[in-house]
Structures are given as structure tokens and as C-alpha cells.
NUNU-247341 format. One record per residue (C-alpha): residue number from 1; x, y, z. Coordinates in Angstrom, 1 decimal. Example, Ala and Ser with C-alpha at 12.3 -4.5 7.8 and 13.67 -1.06 7.14 Angstrom:
<atoms>
<k:1, xx:12.3, yy:-4.5, zz:7.8>
<k:2, xx:13.7, yy:-1.1, zz:7.1>
</atoms>
This chain:
<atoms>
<k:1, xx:-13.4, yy:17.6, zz:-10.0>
<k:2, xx:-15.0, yy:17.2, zz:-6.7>
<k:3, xx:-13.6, yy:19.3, zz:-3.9>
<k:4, xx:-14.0, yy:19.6, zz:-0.3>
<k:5, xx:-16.1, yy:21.9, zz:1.9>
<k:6, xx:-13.3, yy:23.9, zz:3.4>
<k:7, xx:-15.4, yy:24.1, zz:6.8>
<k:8, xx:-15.2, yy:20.3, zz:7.1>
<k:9, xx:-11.6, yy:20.8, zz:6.3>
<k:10, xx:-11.2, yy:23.2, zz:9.2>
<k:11, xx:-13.4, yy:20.3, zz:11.5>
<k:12, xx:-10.3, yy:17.9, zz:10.7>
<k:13, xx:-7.8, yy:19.9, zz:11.0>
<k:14, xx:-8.9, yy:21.4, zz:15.0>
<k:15, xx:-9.8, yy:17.6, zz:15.6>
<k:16, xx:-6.1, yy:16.3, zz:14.8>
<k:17, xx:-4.3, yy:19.2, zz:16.5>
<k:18, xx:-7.1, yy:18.6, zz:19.3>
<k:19, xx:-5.8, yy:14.8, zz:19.9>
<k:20, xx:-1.8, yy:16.0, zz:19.6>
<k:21, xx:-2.8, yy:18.4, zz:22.3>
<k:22, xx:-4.5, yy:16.3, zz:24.7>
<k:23, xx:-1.4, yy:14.5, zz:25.8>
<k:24, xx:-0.6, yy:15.2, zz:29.7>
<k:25, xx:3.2, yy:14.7, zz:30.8>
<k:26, xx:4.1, yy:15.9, zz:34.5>
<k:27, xx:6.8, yy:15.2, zz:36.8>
<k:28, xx:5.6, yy:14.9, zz:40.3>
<k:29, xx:7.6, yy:14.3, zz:44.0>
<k:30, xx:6.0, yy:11.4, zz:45.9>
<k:31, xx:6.4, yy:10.9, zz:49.9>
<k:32, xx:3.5, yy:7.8, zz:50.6>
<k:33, xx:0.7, yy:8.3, zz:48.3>
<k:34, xx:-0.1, yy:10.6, zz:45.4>
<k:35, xx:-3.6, yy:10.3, zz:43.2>
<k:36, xx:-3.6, yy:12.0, zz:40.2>
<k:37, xx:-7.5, yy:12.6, zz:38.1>
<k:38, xx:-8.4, yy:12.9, zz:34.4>
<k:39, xx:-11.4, yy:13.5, zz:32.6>
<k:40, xx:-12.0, yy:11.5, zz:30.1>
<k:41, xx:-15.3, yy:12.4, zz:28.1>
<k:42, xx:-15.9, yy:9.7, zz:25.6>
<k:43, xx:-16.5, yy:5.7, zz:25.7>
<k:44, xx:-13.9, yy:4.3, zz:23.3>
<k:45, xx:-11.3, yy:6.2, zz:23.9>
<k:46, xx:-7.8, yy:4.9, zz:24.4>
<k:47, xx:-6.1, yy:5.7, zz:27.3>
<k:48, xx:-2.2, yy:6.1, zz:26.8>
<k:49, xx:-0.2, yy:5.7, zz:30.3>
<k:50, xx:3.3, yy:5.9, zz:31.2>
<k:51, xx:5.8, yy:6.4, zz:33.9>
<k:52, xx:8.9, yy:6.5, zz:35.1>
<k:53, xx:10.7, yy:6.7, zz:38.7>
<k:54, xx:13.3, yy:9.1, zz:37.7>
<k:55, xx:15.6, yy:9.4, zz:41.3>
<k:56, xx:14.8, yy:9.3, zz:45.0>
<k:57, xx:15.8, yy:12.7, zz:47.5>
<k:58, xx:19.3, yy:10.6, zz:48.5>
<k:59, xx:21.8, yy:10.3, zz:46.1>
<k:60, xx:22.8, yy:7.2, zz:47.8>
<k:61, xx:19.7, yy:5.1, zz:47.0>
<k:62, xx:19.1, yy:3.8, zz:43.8>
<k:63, xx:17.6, yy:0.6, zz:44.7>
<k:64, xx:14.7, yy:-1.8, zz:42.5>
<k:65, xx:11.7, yy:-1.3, zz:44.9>
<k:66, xx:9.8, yy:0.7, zz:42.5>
<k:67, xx:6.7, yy:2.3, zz:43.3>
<k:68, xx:2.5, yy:0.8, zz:43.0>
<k:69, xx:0.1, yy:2.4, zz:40.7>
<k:70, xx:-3.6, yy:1.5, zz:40.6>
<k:71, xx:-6.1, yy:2.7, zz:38.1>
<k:72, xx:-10.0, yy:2.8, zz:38.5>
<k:73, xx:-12.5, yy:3.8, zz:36.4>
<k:74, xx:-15.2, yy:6.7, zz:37.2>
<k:75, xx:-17.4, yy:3.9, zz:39.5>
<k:76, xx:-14.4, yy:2.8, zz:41.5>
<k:77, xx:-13.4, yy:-0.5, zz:39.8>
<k:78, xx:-10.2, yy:-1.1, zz:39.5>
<k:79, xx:-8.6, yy:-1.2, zz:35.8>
<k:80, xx:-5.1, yy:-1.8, zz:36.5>
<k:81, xx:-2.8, yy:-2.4, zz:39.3>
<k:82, xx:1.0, yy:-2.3, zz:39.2>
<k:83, xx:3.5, yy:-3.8, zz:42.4>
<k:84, xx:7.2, yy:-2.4, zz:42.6>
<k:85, xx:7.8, yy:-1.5, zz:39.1>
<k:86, xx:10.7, yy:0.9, zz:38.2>
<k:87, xx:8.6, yy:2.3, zz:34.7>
<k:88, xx:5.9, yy:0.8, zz:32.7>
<k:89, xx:3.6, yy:1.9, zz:29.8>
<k:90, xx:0.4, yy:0.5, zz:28.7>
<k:91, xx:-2.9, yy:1.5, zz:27.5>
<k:92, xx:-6.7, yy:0.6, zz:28.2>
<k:93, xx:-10.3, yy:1.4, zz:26.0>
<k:94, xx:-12.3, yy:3.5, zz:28.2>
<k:95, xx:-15.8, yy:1.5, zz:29.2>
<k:96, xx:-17.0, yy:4.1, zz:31.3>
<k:97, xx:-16.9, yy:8.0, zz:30.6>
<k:98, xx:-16.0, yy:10.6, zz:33.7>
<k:99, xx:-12.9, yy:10.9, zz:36.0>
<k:100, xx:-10.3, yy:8.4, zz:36.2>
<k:101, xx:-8.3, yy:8.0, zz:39.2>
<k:102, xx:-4.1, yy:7.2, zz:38.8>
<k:103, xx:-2.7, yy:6.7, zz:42.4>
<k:104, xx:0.7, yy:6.1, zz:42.7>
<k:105, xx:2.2, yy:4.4, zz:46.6>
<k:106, xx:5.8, yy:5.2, zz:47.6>
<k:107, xx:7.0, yy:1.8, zz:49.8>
<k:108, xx:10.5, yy:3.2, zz:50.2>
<k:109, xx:11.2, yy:5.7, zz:52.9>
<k:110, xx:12.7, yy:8.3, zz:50.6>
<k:111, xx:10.6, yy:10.7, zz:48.2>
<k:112, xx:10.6, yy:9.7, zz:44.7>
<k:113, xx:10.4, yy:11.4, zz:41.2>
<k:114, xx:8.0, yy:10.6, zz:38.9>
<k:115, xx:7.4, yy:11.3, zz:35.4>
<k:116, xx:4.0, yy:10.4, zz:34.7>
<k:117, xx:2.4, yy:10.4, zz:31.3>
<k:118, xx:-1.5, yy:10.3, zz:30.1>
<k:119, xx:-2.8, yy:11.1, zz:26.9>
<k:120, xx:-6.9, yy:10.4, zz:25.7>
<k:121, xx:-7.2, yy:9.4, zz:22.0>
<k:122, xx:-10.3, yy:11.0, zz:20.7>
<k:123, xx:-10.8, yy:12.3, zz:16.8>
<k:124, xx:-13.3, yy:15.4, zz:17.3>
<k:125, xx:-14.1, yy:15.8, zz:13.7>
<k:126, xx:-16.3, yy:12.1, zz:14.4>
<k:127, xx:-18.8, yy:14.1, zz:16.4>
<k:128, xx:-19.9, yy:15.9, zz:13.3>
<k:129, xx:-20.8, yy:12.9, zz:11.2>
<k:130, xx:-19.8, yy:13.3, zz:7.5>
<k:131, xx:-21.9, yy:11.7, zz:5.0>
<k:132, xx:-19.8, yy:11.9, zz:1.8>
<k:133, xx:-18.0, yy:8.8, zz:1.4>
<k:134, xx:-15.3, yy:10.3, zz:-0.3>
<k:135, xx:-14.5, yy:12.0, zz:2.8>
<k:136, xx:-13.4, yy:8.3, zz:4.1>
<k:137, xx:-10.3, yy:7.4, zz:2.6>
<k:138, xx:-9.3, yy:11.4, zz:4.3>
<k:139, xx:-10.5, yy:10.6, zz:7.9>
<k:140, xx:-8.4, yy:7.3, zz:7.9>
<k:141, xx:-5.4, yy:8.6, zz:6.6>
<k:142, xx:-5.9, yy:11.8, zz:9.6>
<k:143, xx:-6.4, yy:9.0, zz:12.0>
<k:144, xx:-3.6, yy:7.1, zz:11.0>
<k:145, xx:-1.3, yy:10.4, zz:10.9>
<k:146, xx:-2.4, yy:11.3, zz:14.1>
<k:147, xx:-1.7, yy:8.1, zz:15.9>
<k:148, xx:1.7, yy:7.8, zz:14.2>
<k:149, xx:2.1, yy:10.9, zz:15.3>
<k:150, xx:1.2, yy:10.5, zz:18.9>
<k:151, xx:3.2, yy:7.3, zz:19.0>
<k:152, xx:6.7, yy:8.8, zz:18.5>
<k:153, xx:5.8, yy:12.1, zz:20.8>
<k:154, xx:4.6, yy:8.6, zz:23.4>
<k:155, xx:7.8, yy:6.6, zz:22.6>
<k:156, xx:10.2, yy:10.0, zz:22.7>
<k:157, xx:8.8, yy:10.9, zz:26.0>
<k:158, xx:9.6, yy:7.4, zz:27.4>
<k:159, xx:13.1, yy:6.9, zz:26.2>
<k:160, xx:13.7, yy:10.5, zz:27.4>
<k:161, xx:12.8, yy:9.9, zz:30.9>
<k:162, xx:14.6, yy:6.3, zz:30.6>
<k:163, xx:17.8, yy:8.0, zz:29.3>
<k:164, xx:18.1, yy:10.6, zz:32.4>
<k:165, xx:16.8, yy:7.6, zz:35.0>
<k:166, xx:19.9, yy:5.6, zz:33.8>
<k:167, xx:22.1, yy:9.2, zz:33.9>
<k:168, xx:21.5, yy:9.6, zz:37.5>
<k:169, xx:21.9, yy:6.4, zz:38.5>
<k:170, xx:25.2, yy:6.3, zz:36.7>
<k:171, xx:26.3, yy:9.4, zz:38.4>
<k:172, xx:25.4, yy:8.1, zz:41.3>
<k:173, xx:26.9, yy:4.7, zz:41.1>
<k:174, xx:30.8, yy:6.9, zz:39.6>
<k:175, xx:30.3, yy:9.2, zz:43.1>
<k:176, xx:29.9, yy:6.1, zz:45.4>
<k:177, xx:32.8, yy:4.9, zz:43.7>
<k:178, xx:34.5, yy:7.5, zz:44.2>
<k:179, xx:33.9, yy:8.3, zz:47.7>
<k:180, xx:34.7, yy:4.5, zz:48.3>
<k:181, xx:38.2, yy:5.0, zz:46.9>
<k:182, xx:38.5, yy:7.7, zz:49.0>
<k:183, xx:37.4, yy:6.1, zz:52.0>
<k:184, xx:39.9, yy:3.2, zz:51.4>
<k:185, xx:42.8, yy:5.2, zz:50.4>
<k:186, xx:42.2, yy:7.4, zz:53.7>
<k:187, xx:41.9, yy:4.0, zz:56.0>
<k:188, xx:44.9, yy:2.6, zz:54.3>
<k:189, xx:46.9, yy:5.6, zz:55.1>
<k:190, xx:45.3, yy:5.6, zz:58.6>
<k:191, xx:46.6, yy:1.8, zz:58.8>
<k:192, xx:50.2, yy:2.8, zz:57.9>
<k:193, xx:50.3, yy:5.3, zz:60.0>
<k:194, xx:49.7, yy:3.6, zz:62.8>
<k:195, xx:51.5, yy:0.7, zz:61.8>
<k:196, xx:55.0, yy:2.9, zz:61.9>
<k:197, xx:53.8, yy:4.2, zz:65.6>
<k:198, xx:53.5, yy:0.9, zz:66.7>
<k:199, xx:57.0, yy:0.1, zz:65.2>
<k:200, xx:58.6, yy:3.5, zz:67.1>
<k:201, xx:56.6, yy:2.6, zz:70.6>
<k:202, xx:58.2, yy:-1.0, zz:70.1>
<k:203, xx:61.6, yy:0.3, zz:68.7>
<k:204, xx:61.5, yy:2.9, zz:71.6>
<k:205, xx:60.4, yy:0.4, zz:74.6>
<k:206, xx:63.3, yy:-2.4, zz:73.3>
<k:207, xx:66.0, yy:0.7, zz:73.4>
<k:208, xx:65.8, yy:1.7, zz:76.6>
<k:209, xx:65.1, yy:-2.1, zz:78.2>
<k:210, xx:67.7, yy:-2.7, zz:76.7>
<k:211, xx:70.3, yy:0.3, zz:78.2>
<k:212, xx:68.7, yy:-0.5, zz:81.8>
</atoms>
């Protein structure tokens, strides 16, 4: 029975927890414009990318302008380029190794939260070329374990940021509510009491014409 080096062993298993670690979520506050970097040190690489406007710095905007994002590559060209959106995910193969460049643009006039995710797939254990073709059928299931993997800390992360989007702007939508009940409920009493001065005043000036 054939059995594996356990160095190669070791090679797979720093090269899976490698690609679980090399996933980048931050939450950042943007004004106008915010550019963001990433190294990214192999061709062929897939690029993960997500984000999320979470709120804005006013309680009382939770508008659909969304904010832009463009993506360029280490020489400048431009990969991808988002207008107004809200949240998006998508992913690109790297055709050019080095720094990547994420800028985000604010168009509203009130600072935005974003959560903004990037993760670089890349299996380390590649680099060290294994011969043995029994090793195959192991390095595919790793790969697909590791992307499966990846996938639902991707899609958790997502939803997560989705779910406390919607939170706030359901709170924000019950305290306008609220405050607009209050606002009516104070003008209406406002009305009324007017409306029964204005009856006294009139009551009052129709007595005493009326005793001259």
C-alpha cells in the first residue's frame, strides 16, 4: 500500500489554510474618494470582490445613489467600472501580476459605510510541482474543498452585510415614522388649539357688541 510523503502532506495542508487566509474584508468610511491596493502575486489568480454600502452619517438618508468603483490592473487599465450601485460581487482572472487598485467615489454629500471584500485564489502547494500522479485525484479534491470552502465564508460575508444594510434602513424608515406621527399629532393639537381661541376671540367680540 502506497502512502504519501508526509512533507508533501504538510505542502497541502499550509497551501489550503494559505488560500482560506488570504481573504481581506474591511469596513471603511468614505467622504469623496477612497482607493484601496492589493498585491496580487500570480497570473491566474481569481480575484473575489464584494461590497456593500452599509449606512450614510444621517440617519435620515437612506436613498439609491449608491456609490462608483473602478478597478485597474498593475499598468493602469481599467478592469471594471461600477455607476451608483448599492452592493455588487463579482470576480475577474488576473492577466497581469503586481498591485491592483479598488477606488471607490462617494456622489452623495454625506459619508458612507462600506464593507468591502477581496480575496486572491491561489493553491501554494502548485509551486512545488508533484510528479506522482496519484497525488492528483488529492490536489483536486483540496482544490475543490478549498473553493467550496471559500464560497460560503464569500456568500456568508455578503448576506451578513446585506442583512444589517436592510436593519438600518428599517430602523431608520420605523424612526421617521415615528417622528412623522409625532409631528402630526403635535400640529393637529396646535390646530385645535387655536381653532377654540379663535372660537373665544369670536364668542368674546359678539358678547360684548352685542351688550353695547
Amino acid at each position: 500500500m502506497e502512502t504519501f510523503p508526509f512533507n508533501l502532506v504538510i505542502i497541502l495542508v499550509l497551501g489550503l489554510l494559505s488560500c482560506l487566509q488570504s481573504a481581506v474584508g474591511i469596513r471603511i468610511v468614505i467622504d469623496r474618494e477612497e482607493c484601496f491596493s492589493h498585491q496580487v502575486p500570480y497570473e491566474g489568480d481569481t480575484v473575489h470582490v464584494s461590497f456593500v454600502v452599509i449606512k450614510s452619517d444621517t440617519p435620515w438618508h437612506y436613498g439609491n445613489e449608491g456609490v462608483d468603483l473602478v478597478v485597474k490592473d498593475p499598468s493602469g487599465n481599467q478592469i471594471y467600472d461600477f455607476r451608483d450601485k448599492i452592493s455588487d460581487k463579482f470576480e475577474f482572472i488576473v492577466r497581469k501580476k503586481g498591485l491592483h487598485r479598488f477606488c471607490f467615489t462617494n456622489k452623495s454629500p454625506y459619508h458612507e459605510t462600506i464593507d468591502f471584500d477581496v480575496h486572491v485564489g491561489h493553491f501554494t502547494y502548485m509551486e512545488q510541482h508533484a510528479k506522482d500522479e496519484h497525488f492528483s485525484p488529492l490536489l483536486e479534491q483540496i482544490n475543490k474543498l478549498e473553493e467550496s470552502l471559500y464560497n460560503i465564508q464569500f456568500e456568508q460575508h455578503w448576506l451578513e452585510a446585506q442583512t444589517e444594510r436592510q436593519a438600518l434602513v428599517n430602523e431608520g424608515m420605523s424612526r421617521r415614522a415615528i417622528h412623522k406621527a409625532l409631528f402630526e399629532s403635535a400640529a393637529l393639537i396646535g390646530a385645535s388649539v387655536l381653532q377654540v381661541y379663535l372660537l373665544r376671540r369670536l364668542f368674546e367680540r359678539k358678547l360684548g357688541t352685542s351688550r353695547v
